[in-house]
Structures are given as C-alpha cells and as structure tokens.
C-alpha positions as CSV (number, residue, x, y, z in Angstrom):
1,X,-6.0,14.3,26.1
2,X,-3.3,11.6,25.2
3,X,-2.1,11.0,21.6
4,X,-4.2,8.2,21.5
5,X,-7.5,9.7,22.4
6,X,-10.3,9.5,19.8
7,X,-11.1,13.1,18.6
8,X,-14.9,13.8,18.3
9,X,-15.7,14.4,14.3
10,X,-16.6,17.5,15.0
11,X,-13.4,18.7,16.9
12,X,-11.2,21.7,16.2
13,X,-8.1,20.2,15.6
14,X,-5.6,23.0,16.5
15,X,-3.6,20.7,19.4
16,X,-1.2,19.1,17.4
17,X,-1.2,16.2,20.1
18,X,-4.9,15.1,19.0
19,X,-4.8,12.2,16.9
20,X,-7.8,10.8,15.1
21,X,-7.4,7.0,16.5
22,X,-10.6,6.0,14.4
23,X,-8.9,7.0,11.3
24,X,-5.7,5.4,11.8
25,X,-7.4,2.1,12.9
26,X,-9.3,2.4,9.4
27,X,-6.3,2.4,7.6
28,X,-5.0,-0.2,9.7
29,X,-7.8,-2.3,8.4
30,X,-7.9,-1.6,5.0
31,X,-4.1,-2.7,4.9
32,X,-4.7,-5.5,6.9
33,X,-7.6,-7.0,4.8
34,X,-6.7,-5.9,1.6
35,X,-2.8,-5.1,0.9
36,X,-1.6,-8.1,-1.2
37,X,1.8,-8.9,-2.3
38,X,3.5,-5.5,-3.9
39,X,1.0,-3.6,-5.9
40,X,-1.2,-2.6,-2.9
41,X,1.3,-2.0,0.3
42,X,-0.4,1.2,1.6
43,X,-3.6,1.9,3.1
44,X,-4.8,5.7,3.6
45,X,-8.1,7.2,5.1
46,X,-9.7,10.6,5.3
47,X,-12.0,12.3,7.4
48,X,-14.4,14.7,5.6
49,X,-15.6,17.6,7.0
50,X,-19.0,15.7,7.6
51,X,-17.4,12.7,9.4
52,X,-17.4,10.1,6.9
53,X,-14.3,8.4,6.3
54,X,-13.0,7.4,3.4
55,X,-10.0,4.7,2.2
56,X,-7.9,3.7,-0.5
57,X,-5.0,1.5,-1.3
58,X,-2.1,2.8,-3.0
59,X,-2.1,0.8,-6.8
60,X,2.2,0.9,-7.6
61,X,3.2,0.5,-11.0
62,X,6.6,0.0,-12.3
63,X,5.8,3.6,-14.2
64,X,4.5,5.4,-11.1
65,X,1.0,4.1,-10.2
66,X,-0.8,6.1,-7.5
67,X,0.3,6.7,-3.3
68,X,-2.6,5.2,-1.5
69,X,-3.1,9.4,-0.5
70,X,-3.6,10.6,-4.4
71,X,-5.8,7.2,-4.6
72,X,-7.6,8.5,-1.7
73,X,-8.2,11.8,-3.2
74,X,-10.4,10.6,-6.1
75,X,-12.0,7.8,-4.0
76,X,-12.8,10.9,-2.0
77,X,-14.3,13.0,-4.4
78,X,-16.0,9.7,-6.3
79,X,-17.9,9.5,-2.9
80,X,-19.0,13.1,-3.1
81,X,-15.9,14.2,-0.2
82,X,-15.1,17.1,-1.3
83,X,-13.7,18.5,2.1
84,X,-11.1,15.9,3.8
85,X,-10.7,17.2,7.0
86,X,-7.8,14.8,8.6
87,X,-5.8,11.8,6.3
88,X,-3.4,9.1,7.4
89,X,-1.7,6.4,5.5
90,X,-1.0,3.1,7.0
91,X,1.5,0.7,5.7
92,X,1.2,-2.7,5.3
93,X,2.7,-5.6,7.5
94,X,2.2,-3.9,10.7
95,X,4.4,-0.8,9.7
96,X,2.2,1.5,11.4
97,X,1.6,5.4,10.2
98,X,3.7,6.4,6.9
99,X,4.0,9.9,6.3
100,X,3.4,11.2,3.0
101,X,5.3,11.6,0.2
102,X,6.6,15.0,-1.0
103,X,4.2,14.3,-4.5
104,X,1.4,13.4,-1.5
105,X,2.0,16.4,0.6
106,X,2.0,18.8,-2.5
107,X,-1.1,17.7,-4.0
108,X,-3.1,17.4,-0.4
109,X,-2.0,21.1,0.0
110,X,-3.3,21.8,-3.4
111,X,-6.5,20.2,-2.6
112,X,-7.2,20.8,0.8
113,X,-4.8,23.8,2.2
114,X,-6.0,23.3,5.5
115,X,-5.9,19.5,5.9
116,X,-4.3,17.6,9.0
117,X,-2.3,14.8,8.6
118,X,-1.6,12.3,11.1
119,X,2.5,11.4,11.3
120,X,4.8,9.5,13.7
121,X,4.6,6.0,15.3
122,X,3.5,4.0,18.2
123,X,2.8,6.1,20.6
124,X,4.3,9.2,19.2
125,X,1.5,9.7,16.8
126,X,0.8,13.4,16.2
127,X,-1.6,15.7,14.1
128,X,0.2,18.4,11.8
129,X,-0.6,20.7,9.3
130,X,-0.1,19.5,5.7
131,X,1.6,23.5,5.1
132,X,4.0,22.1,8.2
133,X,5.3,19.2,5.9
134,X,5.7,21.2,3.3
135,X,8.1,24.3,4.5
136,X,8.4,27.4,2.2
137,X,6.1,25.9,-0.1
138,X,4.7,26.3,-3.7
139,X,0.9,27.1,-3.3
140,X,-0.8,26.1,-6.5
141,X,-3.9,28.1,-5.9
142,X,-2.1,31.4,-4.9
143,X,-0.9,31.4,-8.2
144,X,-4.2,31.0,-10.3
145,X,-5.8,34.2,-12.1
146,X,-9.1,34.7,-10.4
C-alpha cells in the first residue's frame, strides 16, 4: 500500500506508511472553504473509532485562542466522539499537512493515548503515534489516583 492509499475505517493502523487520505482531504476542505484572513488558518479532522469524521478550525487570538487540534477535541466530544482514532491538521493556502504543536500533541496524548496522527508532506505523508511526537513524555493519566 502507498502513502497515499485510503485506509479502510476499520483498519489496524500499526504500518506507519498508511495514511488516512480521506481525512487529510477533509481538512483540506475545511481550510479551503472556510479559513479566512488570520483568525482561522488551520483546518484539523479526526477519525473516531466508529468512522465519522470530524473538523474544526483553529480560532487564534492575540491571548492564545485555540489550535484547530484542541478546537477539534471539543467539536469531537460536542458530537458525541469520544474515541478519535486518527487526526490531521491542514493549513491554510495550500500548505499541506501541519504537524501539531507541542500544547496539541500533549493534550491529544492526554485524551486519546493511542491516537495516530498523520505528519509529513506531499508525498511523504506518514501515520505516527502521538507517544512518538512526544519522546520521554509526561503522561497525565499515569499520574492520577485511581
């Protein structure tokens, strides 16, 4: 399978060469229809666990406003998504995949430990996991009293 092969929902996504071309193109989308000027720049989408996708635009603010990826989290869970599977952000403009931001990748880990998130460009697109982004990292949840 290339890196630009569609990956059935229900794959196992344990190749990190399989990329989930039907969630990058719905970023690519979402940026292209509805970035505008720069408070909405970024596009991101999630797979859940039962194959919906979901999207979100990133909402910047001079005192911090929201990655398209933590916009995408409560979209998420405002759709009843409680288990993203895969996420991607797309940028606007044609800037193809963006990967997350280390405030992104920690609170994706936090949320979903096991997530996959597409990274890379063009043709070099790849599927990681979020733990890979984050090396030696802090893991909210194994630090929680039962």
């Amino acid at each position: 399978m290339s890196t630009n092969d569609q990956v059935p929902v229900n794959a196992e996504l344990v190749d990190t060469e399989l990329v989930d071309t039907e969630l990058v193109e719905a970023a690519r989308e979402v940026a292209l229809r509805y970035a505008r000027g720069d408070n909405h720049t970024v596009a991101a989408a999630g797979r859940n666990a039962d194959g919906r996708i979901v999207t979100a635009l990133n909402a910047y603010h001079f005192t911090g406003g929201p990655c398209a990826e933590l916009v995408l989290i409560g979209a998420a869970a405002g759709q009843g998504a409680y288990e993203l599977t895969t996420v991607v952000a797309v940028g606007d403009r044609e800037r193809g995949v963006i990967p997350p931001c280390g405030r992104c990748r920690q609170a994706l880990l936090d949320y979903f430990p096991e997530l996959r998130i597409i990274v890379g460009q063009g043709t070099g697109l790849r599927t990681v996991p979020v733990l890979d982004l984050l090396p030696a990292a802090y893991v909210w949840a194994d630090h929680q009293e039962d």
